[in-house]
BAVEX-599798 format. One line per field, with one value per residue: residue number from 1; residue in one letter; x, y, z of N, C-alpha, C in turn. Coordinates in steps of 0.05 Angstrom, whole numbers. Each point is the difference from the previous one (the first is absolute). Layout:
N
seq <- NUM, ...
type <- a, ...
nx <- X, ...
ny <- Y, ...
nz <- Z, ...
cax <- X, ...
cay <- Y, ...
caz <- Z, ...
cx <- X, ...
cy <- Y, ...
cz <- Z, ...
//
This chain:
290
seq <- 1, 2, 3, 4, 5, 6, 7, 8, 9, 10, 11, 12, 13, 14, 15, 16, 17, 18, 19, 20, 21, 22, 23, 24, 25, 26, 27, 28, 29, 30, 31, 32, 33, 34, 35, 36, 37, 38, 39, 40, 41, 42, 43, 44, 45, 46, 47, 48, 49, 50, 51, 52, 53, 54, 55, 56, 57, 58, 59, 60, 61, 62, 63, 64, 65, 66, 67, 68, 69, 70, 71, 72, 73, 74, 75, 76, 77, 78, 79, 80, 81, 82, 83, 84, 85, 86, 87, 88, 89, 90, 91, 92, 93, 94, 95, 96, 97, 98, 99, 100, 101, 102, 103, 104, 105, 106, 107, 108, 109, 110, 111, 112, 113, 114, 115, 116, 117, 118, 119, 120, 121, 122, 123, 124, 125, 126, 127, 128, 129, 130, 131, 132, 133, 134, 135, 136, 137, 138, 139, 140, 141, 142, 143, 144, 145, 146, 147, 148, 149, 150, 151, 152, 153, 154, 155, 156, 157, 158, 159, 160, 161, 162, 163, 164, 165, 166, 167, 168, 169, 170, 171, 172, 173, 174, 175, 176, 177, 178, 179, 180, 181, 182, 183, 184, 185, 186, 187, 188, 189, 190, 191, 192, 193, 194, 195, 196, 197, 198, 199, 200, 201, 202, 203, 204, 205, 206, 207, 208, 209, 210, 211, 212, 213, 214, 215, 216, 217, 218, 219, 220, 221, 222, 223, 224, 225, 226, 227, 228, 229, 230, 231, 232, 233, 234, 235, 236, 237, 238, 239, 240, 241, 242, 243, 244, 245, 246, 247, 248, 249, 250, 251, 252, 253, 254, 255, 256, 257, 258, 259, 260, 261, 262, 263, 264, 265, 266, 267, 268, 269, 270, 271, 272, 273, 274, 275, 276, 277, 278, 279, 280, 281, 282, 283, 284, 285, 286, 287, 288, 289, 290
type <- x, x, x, x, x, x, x, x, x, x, x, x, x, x, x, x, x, x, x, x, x, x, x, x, x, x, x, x, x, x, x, x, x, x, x, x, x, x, x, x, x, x, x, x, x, x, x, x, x, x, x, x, x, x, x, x, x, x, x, x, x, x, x, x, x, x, x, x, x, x, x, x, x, x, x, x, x, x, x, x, x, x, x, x, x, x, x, x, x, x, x, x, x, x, x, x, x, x, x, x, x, x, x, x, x, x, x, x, x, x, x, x, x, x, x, x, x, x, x, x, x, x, x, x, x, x, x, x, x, x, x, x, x, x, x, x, x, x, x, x, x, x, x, x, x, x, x, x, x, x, x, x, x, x, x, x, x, x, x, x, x, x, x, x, x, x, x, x, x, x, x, x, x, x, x, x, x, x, x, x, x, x, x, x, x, x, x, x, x, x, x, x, x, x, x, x, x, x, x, x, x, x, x, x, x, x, x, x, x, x, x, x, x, x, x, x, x, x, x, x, x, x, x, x, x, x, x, x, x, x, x, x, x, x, x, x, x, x, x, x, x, x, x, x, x, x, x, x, x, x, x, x, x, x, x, x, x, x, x, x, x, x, x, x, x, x, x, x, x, x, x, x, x, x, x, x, x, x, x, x, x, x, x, x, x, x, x, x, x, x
nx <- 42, 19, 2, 30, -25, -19, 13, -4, -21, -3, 23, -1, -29, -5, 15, -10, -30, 9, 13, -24, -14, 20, 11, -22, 23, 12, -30, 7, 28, -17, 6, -17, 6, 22, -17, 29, -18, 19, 10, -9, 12, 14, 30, 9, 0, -4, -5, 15, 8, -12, -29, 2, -27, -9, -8, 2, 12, -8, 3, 0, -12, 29, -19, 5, 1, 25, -18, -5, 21, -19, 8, -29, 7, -19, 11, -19, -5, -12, 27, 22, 23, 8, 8, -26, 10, 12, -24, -6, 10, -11, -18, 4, 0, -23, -22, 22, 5, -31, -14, 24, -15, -1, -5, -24, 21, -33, -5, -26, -10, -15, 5, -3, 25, 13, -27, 2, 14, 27, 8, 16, 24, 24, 27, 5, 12, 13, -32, 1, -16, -5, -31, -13, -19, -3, -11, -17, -8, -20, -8, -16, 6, 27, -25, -15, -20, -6, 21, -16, -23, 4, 23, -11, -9, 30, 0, -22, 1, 17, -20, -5, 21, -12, 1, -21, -22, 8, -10, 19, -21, 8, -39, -4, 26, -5, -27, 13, 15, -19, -9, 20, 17, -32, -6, 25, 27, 8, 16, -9, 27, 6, -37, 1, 30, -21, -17, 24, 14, -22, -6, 22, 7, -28, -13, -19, -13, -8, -6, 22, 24, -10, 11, 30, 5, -15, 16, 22, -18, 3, -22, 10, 0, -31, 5, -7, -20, 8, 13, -13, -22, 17, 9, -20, -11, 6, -8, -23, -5, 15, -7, -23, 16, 12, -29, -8, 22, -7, -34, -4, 19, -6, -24, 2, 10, 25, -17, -3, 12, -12, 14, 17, 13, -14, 5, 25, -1, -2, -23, -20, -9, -23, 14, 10, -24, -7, 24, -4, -29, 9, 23, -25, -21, 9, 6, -10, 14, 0, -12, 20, 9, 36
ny <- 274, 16, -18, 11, 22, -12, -14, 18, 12, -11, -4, 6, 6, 0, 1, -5, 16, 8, -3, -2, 21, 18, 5, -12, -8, 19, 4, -21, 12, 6, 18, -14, -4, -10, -1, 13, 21, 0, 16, 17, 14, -3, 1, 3, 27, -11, 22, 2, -29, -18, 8, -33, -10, -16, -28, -17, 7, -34, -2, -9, -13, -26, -18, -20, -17, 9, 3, 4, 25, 0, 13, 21, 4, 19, 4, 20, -18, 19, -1, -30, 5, 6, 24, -5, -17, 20, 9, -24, -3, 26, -3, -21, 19, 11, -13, -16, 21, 16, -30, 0, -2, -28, -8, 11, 1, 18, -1, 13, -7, 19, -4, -29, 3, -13, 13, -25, 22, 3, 18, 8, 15, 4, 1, 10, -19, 6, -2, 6, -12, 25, -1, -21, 25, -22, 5, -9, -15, 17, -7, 23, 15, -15, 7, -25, 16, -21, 10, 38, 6, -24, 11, 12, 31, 0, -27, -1, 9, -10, -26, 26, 0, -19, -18, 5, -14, -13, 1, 25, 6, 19, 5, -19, 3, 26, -12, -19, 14, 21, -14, -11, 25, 7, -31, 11, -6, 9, 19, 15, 13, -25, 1, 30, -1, -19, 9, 14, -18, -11, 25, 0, -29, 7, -27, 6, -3, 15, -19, -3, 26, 12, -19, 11, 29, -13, -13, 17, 15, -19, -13, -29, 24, -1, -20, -5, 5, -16, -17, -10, -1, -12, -17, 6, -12, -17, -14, 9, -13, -25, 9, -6, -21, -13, 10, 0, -22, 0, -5, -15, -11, -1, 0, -22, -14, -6, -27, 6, -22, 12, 23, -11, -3, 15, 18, -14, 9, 10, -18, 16, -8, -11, -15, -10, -1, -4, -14, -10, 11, 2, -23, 1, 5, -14, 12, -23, -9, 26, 15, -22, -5, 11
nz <- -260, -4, -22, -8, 0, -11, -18, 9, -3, -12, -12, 16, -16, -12, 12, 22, -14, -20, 20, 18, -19, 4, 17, -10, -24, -5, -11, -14, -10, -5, 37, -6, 21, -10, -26, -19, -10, -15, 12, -30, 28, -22, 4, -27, 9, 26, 2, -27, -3, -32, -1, 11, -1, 28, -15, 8, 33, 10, 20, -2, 28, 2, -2, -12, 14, 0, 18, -28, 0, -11, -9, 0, -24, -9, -28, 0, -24, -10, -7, -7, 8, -14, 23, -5, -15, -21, -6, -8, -22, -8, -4, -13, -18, -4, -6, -16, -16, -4, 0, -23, -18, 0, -23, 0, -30, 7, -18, 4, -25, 3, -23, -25, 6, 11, 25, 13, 8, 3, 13, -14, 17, -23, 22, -14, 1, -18, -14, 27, 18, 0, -13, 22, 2, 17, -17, 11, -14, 2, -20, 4, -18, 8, 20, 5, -7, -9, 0, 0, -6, 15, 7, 1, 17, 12, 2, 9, 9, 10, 9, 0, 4, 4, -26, -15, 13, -10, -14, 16, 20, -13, -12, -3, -9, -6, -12, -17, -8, -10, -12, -27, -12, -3, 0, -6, 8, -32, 10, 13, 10, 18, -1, 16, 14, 14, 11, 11, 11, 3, 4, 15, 4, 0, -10, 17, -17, -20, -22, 8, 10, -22, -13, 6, -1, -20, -1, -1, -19, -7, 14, -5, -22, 18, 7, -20, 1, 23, -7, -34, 24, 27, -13, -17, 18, 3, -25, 6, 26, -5, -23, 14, 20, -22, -12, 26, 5, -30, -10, 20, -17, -14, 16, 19, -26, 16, 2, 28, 13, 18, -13, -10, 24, 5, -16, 6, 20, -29, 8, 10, -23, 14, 16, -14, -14, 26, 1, -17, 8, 26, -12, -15, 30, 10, 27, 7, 3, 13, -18, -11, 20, -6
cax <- 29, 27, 11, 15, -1, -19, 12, 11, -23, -7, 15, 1, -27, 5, 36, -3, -10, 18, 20, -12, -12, 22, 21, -6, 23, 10, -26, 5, 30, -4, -20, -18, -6, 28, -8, 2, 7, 23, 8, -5, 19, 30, 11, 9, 29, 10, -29, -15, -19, -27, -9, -13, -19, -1, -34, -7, 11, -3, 24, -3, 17, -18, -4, 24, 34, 2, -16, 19, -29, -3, -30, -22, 8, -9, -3, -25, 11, -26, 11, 18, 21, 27, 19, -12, 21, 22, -11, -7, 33, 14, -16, 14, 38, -4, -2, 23, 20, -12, -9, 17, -12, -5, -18, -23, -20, -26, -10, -22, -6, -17, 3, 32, 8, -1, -13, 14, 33, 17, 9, 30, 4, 17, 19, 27, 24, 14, -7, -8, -21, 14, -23, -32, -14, -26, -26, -27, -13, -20, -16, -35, -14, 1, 0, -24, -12, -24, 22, 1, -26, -1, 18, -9, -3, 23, -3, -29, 6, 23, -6, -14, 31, 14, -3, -21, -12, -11, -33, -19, -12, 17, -10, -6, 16, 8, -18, 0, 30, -5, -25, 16, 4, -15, -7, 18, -4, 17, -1, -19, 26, 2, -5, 7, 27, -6, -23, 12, 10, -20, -15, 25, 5, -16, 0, -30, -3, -22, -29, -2, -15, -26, -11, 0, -14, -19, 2, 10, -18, -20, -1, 20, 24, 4, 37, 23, -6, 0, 25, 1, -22, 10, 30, -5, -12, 26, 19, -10, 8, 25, 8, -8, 15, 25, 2, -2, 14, 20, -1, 14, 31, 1, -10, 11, 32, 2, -21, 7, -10, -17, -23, -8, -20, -34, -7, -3, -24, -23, -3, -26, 12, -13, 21, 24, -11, -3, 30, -3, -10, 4, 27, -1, 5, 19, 28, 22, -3, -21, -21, 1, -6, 15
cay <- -2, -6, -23, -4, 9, -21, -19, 1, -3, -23, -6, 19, -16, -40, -5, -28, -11, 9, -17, -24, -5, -6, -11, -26, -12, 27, 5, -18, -1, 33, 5, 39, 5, 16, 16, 28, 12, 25, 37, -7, 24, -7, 32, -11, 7, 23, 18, 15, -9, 5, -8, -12, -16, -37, 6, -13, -23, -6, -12, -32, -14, -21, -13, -24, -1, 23, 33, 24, 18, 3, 14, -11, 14, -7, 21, 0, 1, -7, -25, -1, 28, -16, -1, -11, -28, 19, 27, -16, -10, 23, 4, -9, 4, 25, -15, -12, 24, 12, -15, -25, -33, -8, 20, -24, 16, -5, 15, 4, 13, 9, -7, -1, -18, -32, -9, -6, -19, 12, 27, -2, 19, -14, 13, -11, 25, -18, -21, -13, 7, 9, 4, 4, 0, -16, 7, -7, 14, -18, 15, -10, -2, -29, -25, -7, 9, -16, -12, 9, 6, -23, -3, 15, 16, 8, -11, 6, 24, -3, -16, 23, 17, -19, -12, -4, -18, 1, -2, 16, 38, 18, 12, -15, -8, 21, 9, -27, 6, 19, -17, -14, 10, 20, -12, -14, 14, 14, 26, 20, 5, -28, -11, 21, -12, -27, 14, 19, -21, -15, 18, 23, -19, -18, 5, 4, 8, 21, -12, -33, 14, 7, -32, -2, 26, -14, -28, 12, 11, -20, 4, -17, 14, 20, 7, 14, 32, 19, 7, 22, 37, 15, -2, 27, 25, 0, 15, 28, 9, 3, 17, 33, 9, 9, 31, 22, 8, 15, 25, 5, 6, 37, 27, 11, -1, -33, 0, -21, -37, -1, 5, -30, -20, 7, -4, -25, -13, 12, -28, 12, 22, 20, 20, 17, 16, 23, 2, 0, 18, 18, 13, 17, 24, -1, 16, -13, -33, 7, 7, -29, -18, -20
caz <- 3, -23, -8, 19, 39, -2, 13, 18, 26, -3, 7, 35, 14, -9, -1, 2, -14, -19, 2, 7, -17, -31, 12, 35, 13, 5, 23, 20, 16, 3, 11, -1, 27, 2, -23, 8, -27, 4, -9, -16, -15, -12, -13, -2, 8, 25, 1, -23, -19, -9, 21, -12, 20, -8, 6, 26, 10, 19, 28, 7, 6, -22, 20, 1, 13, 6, -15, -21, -12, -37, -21, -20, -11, -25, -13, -21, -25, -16, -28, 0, -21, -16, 22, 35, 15, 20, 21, 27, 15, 7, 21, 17, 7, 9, 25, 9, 21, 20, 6, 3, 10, -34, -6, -17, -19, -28, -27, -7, -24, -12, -24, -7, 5, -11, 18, 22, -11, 8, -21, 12, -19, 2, -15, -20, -1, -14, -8, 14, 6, 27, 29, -15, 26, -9, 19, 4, -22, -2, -19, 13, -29, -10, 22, -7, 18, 12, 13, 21, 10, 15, 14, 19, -11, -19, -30, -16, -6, -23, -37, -24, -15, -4, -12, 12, 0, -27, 3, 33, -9, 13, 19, 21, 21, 9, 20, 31, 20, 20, 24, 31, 18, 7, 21, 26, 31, 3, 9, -33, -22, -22, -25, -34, -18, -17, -12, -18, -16, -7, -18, -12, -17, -16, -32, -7, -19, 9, 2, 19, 8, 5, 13, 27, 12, 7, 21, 28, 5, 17, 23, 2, 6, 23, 23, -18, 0, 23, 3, -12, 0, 19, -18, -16, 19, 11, -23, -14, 16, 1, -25, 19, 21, -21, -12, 25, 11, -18, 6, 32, 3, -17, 19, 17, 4, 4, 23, 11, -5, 22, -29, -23, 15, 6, -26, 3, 18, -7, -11, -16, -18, 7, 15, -22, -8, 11, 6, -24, -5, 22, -8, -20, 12, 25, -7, 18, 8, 25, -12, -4, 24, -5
cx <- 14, 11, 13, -4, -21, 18, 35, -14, -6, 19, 16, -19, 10, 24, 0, -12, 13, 23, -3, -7, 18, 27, -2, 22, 8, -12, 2, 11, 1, -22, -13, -8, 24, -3, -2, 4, 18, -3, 5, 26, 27, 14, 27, 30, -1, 24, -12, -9, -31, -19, -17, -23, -2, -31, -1, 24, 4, 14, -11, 22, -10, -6, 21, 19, 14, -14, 19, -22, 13, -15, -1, 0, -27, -19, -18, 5, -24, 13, 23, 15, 29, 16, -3, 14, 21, -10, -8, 33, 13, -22, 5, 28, -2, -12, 8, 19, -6, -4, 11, -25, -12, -25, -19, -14, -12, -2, -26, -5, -32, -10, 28, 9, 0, -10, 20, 34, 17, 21, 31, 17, 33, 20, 22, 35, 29, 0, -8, -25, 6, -21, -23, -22, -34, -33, -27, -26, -40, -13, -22, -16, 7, -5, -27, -21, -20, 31, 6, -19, -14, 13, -1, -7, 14, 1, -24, 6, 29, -7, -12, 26, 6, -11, -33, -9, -19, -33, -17, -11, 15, -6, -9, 22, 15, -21, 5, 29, -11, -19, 16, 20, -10, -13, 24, 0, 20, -1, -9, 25, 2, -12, 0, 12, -8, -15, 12, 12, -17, -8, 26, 6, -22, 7, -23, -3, -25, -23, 3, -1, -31, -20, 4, -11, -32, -2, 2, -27, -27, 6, 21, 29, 10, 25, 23, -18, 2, 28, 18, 0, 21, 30, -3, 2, 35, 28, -6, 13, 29, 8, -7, 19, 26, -5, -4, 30, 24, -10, 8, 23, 2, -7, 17, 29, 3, -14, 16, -13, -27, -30, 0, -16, -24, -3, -3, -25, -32, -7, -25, 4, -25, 17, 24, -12, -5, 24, 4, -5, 10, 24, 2, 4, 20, 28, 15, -5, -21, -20, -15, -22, 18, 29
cy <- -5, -37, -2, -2, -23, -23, 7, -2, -33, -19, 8, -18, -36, -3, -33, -23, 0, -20, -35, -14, -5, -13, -23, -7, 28, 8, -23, 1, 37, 0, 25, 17, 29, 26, 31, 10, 22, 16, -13, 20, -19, 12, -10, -2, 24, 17, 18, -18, 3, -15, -27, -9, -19, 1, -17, -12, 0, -10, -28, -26, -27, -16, -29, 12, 28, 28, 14, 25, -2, 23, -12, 23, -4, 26, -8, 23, 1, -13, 6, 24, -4, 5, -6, -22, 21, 12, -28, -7, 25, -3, -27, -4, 30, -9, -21, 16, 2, -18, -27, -23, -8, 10, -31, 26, -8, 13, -6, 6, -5, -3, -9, -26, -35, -22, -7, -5, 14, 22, 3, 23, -10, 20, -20, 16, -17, -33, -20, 17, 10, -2, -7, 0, -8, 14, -6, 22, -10, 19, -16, -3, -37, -16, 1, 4, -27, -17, 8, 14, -10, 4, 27, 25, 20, -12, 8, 38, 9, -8, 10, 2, -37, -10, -8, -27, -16, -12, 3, 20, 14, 22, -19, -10, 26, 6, -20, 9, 23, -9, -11, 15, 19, -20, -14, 13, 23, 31, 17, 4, -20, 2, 28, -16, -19, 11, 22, -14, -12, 22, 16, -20, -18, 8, -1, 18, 30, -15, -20, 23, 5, -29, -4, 7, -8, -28, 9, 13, -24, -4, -21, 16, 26, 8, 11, 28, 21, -3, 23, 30, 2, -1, 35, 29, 3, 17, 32, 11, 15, 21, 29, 1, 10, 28, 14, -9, 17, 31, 24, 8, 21, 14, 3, -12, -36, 2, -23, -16, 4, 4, -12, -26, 13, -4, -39, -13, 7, -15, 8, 17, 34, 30, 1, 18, 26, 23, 21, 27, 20, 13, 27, 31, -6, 13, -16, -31, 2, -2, -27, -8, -17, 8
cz <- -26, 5, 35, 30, 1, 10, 21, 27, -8, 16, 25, 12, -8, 1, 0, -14, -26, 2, 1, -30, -29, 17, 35, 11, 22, 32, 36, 19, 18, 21, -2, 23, -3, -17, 7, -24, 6, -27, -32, -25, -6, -1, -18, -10, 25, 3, -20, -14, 0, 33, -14, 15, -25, 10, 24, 4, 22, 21, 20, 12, -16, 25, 2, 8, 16, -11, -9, -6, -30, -10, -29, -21, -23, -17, -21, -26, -20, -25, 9, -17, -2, 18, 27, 14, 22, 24, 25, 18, 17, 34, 25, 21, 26, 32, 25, 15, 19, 32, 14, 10, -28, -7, -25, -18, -21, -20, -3, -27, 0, -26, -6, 20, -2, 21, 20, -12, 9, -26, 6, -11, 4, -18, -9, 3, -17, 3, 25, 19, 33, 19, -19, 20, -20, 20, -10, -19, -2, -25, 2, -35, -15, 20, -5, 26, 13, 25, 23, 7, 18, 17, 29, -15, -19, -23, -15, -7, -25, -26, -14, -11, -7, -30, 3, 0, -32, 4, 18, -17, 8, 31, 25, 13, 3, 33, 35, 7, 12, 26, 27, 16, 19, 22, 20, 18, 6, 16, -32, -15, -17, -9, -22, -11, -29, -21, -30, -25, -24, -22, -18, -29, -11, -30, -15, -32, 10, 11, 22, 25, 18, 12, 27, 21, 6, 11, 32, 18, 15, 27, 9, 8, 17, 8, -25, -7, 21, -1, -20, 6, 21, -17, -11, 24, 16, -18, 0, 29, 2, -21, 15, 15, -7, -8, 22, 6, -21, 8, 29, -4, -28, 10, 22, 16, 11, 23, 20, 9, 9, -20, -13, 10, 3, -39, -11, 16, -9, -16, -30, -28, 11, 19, -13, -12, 10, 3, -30, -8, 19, -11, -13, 12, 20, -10, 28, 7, 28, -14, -17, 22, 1, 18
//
């Protein structure tokens, strides 16, 4: 997965955990029972304006006192950028329209940023201050990883992008966050997600590398190699089911839902394969088996 679609699946999957974990106060007051991710399309001038998407946001009643719905607003940033304060105020303002209910917004940085703090974007107008919209900022590169590696799996997985641990092995504690998320109890997606994370953002050198690759390889680290071999078999899968359904639609035009679903439901890269090869003489989605 591309940066962005990574922790967006991430974040969809850990909503809760993510929140619990950088915002407790926030997490508290918020039932998750209520948790509805909405439509990701902006528009931001109806009906010719530009088309915007927002990376996650969420719909939630709070639990104290009178139930309010709120959303959960939060955008992933691989570094902070000199006009990003605006593009969050605009997006708030876009969803407020839309929505009319307050709104709780994140800034995720990826690299950069100033760890846990708040970001503000503020207009001016003959010398007095007409608006300042304040929002929630976490840069994962200035927060100290032995702070959150401990703290559940989202944290252990995150603290590769965090500040490293000073006089840890690198490979040995690259090797014990895969261990541990390969022995919970997570659904197989969660732990790719973690798993993707862990390897997309290590900072393994070549040689530390190749150290690993052989630690993993012992028998201790069983459960992180089978998770590895079905994570891989799953990826190759999925890259086969993307090229039969491009190739499906150059040959034989827009396919409807009914065909995308069986191509979807084709779990084996052995039977894409097959799919694969038949396309070549077929002159019909009949001739498919489709």
């Amino acid at each position: 997965m591309g940066h962005d679609q990574l922790f967006k699946a991430v974040l969809e999957k850990f909503f809760r955990d993510f929140l619990e974990l950088f915002f407790p106060k926030v997490a508290k007051r918020l039932d998750f029972r209520t948790l509805v991710f909405l439509d990701k399309e902006l528009f931001a001038d109806l009906p010719q304006g530009p088309t915007r998407e927002v990376d996650v946001v969420a719909r939630l009643e709070t639990q104290e006192g009178e139930p309010e719905t709120v959303l959960v607003h939060i955008e992933v940033q691989s570094r902070p950028e000199k006009d990003f304060a605006r593009r969050m105020f605009e997006y708030s303002v876009l969803l407020w329209l839309r929505h009319r209910a307050p709104i709780f917004p994140v800034v995720l940085y990826l690299q950069g940023g100033e760890g846990l703090t708040d970001e503000q974007y503020r207009t001016r107008l003959f010398g007095r201050e007409i608006f300042r919209f304040d929002y929630a900022s976490v840069g994962l590169a200035r927060l100290r990883a032995e702070e959150y590696v401990e703290t559940g799996l989202l944290g252990a997985a995150l603290a590769v992008l965090m500040a490293p641990i000073k006089r840890a092995d690198p490979v040995a504690f690259e090797a014990d966050l895969m261990r541990r998320v390969a022995k919970s109890g997570l659904d197989d997606f969660r732990k790719f997600l973690l798993f993707d994370i862990i390897e997309t953002y290590s900072r393994l050198s070549a040689e530390e590398r190749t150290r690993f690759e052989r630690l993993i390889s012992r028998k201790e680290y069983r459960t992180v190699q089978k998770v590895k071999e079905t994570w891989s078999d799953r990826m190759r899968a999925e890259g086969k089911r993307e090229t039969l359904l491009r190739l499906l639609k150059a040959k034989f035009g827009p396919l409807e839902a009914e065909t995308i679903m069986k191509v979807d439901a084709m779990g084996s890269s052995t039977e894409l394969d097959a799919y694969l090869d038949r396309i070549i003489k077929a002159e019909s989605l009949e001739d498919m088996g489709l």
